[in-house]
C-alpha positions as CSV (number, residue, x, y, z in Angstrom):
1,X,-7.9,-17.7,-15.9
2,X,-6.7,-14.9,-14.1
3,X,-7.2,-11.6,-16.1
4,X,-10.2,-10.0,-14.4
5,X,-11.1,-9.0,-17.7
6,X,-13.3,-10.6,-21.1
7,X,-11.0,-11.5,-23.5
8,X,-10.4,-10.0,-25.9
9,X,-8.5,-7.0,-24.9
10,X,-7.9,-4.5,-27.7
11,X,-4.0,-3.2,-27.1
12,X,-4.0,0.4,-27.3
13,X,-0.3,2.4,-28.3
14,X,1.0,5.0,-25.5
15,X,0.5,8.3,-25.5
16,X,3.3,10.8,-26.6
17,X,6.1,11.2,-23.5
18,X,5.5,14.3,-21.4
19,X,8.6,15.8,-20.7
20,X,9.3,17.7,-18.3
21,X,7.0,15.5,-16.3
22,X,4.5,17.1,-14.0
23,X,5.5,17.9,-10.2
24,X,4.3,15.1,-8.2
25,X,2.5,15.7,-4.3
26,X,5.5,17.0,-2.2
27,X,8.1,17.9,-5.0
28,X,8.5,21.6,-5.9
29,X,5.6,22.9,-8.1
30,X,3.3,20.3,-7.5
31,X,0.4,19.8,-4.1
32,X,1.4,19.2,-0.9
33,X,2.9,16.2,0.6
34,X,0.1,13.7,1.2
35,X,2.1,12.3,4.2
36,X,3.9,14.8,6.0
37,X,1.6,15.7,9.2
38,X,-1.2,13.4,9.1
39,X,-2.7,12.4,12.2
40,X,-5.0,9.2,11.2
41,X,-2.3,6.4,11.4
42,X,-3.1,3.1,13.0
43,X,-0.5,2.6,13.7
44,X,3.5,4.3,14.6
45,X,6.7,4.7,15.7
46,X,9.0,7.5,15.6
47,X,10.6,6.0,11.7
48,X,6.8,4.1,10.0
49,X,3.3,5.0,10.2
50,X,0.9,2.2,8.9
51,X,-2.6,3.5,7.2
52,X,-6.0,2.3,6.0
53,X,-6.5,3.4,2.9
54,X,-9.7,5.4,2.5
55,X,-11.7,3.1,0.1
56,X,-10.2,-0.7,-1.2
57,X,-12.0,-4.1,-2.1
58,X,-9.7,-5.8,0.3
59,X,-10.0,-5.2,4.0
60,X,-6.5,-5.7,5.7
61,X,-5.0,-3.6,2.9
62,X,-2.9,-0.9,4.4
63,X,0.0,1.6,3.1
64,X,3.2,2.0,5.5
65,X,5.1,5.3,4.7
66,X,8.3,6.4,6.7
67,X,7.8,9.1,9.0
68,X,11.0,11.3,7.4
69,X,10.2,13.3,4.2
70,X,11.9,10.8,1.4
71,X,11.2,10.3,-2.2
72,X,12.5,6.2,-2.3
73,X,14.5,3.8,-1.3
74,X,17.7,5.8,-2.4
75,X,16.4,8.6,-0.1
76,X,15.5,7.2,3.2
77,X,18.7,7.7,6.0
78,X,20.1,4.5,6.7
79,X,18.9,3.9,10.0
80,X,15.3,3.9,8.7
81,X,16.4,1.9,5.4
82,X,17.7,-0.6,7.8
83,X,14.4,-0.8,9.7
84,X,12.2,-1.3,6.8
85,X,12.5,-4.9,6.9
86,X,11.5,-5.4,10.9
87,X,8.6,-3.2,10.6
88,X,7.2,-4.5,6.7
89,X,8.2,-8.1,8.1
90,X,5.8,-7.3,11.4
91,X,2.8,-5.8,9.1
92,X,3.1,-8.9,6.7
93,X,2.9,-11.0,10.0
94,X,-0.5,-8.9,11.2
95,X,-2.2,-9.2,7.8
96,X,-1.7,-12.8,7.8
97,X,-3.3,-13.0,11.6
98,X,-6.5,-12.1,10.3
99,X,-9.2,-14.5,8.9
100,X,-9.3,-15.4,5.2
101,X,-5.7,-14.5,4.2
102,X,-3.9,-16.9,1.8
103,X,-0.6,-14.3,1.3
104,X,0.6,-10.5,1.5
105,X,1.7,-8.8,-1.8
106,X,3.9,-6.0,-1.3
107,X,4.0,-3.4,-3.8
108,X,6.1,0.3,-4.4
109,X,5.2,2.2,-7.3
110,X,7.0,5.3,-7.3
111,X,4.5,7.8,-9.1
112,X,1.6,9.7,-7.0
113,X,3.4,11.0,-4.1
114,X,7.0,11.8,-3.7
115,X,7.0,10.0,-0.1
116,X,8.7,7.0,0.4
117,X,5.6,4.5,0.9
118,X,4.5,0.8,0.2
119,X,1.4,-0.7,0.0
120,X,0.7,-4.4,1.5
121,X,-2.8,-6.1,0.4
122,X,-3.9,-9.5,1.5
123,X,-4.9,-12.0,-1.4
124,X,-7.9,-13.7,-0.3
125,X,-7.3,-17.9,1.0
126,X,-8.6,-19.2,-2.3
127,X,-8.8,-16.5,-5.0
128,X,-6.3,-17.8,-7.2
129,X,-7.1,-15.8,-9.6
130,X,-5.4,-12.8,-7.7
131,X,-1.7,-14.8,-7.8
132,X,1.4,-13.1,-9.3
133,X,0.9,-9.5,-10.2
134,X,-3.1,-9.7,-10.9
135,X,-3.7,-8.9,-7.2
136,X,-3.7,-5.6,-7.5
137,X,-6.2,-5.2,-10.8
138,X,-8.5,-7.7,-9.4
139,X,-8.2,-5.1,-5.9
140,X,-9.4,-2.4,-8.0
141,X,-12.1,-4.0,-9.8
142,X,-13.8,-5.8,-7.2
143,X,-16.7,-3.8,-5.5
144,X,-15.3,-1.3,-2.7
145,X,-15.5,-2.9,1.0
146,X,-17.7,-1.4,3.6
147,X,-15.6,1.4,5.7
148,X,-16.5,-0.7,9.0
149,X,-14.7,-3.7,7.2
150,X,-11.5,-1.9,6.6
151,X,-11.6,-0.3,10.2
152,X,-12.1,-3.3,11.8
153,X,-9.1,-5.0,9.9
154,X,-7.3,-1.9,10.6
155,X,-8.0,-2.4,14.4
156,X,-7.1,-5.5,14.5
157,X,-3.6,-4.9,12.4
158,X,-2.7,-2.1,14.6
159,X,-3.6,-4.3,17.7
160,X,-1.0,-7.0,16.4
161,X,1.7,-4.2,16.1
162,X,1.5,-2.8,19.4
163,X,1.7,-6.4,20.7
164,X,4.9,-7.3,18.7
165,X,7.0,-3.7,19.2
């Protein structure tokens, strides 16, 4: 079993489509960029900034957005779209250093913010229930970690960077 939810699940039909959509943070119309001038990294260089996020069930989760204004992968300037691997490759590496972590799940979804950014989240040595793509639901229905928690993992993550760049 590894639905985090009692079965069974009633299947509800989508909405209607909402067309034009809605501006999303940093497009025209829409809030400010979420990314653009913040100041609380862990870590970064002059292309990536690593963050904690500001509430998650899994400590050693962290988001990694580039530094230039860019919507996706289509957008970012080759240079930095070239150093994506290096630096997602090195923050894999630092989530794995800590205690307790069986393997990193990368995930992009594109909606939310229109700033190129990924999110990496540890799955727990053990919870097999959190394989595949059921990391991520189990993540956001587990009780929330203590901030201290995700600080300290952030500490230690950003420690691990500095050391390898």
């Amino acid at each position: 079993m590894t639905f985090p939810f009692a079965q069974p699940l009633t299947p509800i039909a989508p909405g209607p489509r909402v067309i034009p959509e809605p501006p999303r943070r940093g497009e025209p119309g829409g809030e400010p960029c979420g990314v653009c001038g913040r100041d609380d990294a862990i870590w970064q260089d002059d292309t990536w900034a690593v963050f904690n996020p500001f509430s998650c069930s899994l400590p050693g989760t962290v988001w990694m957005a580039s530094r230039v204004h860019a919507d996706s992968f289509s957008d970012l300037p080759a240079p930095v779209l070239a150093d994506f691997g290096r630096i997602v490759g090195l923050v894999e590496r630092a989530l794995l250093s800590l205690d307790d972590v069986a393997r990193v799940h990368l995930n992009r979804w594109g909606d939310g913010g229109a700033h190129f950014h990924v999110w990496l989240m540890p799955r727990p040595l053990g919870m097999l229930e959190a394989t595949r793509y059921f990391l991520p639901v189990w993540e956001d229905q587990l009780p929330a970690a203590p901030q201290e928690e995700i600080e300290a993992a952030g500490k230690r993550i950003a420690e691990f960077l500095r050391a390898h760049t």
